[in-house]
C-alpha positions in Angstrom: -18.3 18.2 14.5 -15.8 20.8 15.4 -13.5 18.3 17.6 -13.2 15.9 14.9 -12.3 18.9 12.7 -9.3 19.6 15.5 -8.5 16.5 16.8 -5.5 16.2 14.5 -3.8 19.9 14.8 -5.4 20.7 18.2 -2.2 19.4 20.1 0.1 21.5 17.8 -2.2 24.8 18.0 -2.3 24.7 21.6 2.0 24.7 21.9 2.2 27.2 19.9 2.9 25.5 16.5 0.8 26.0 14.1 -0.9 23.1 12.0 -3.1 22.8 9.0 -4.7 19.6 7.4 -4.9 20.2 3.5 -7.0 17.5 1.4 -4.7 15.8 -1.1 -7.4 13.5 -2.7 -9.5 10.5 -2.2 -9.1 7.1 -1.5 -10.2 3.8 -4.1 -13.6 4.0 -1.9 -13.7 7.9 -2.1 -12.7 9.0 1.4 -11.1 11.7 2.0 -7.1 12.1 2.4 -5.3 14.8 3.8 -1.7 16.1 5.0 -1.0 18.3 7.7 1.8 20.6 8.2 3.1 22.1 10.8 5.0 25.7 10.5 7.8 27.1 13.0 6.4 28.2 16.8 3.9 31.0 16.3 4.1 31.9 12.4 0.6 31.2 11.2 1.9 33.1 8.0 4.3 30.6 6.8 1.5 27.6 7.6 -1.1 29.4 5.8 0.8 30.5 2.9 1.7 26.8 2.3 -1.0 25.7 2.4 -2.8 28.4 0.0 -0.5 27.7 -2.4 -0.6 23.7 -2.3 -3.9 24.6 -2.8 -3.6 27.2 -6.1 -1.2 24.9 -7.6 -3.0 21.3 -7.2 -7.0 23.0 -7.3 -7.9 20.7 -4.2 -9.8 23.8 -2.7 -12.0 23.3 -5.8 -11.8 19.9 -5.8 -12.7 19.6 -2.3 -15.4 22.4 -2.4 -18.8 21.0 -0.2 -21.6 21.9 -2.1 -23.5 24.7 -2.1 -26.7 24.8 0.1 -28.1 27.5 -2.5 -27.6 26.1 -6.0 -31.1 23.9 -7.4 
């Protein structure tokens, strides 16, 4: 649901900091792990270009992709 999505940046978003969670991998019984970071008081910017670039450079927005609803 969308407030388990938020639960964990919610607090930080709210303030004025901005948060992201980023998956980092998977656990020995395939759960998922994450990190969040947290950027300076109202730069979204600096979060998010973080976190795309974690991303670019370790594929975990591939990695992590859900399936698609359309592929057979």
């Amino acid at each position: 649901t969308r407030e388990a999505l938020l639960r964990n940046t919610i607090v930080f978003n709210s303030t004025g900091f901005p948060a992201v969670s980023i998956p980092i991998g998977l656990t020995k019984d395939n759960m998922p792990v994450a990190v969040q970071m947290i950027g300076p008081p109202f730069r979204e910017d600096k979060i998010l270009a973080v976190a795309y670039n974690y991303e670019c450079i370790n594929n975990t927005g591939i990695k992590f992709m859900p399936p698609s609803p359309f592929t057979t």
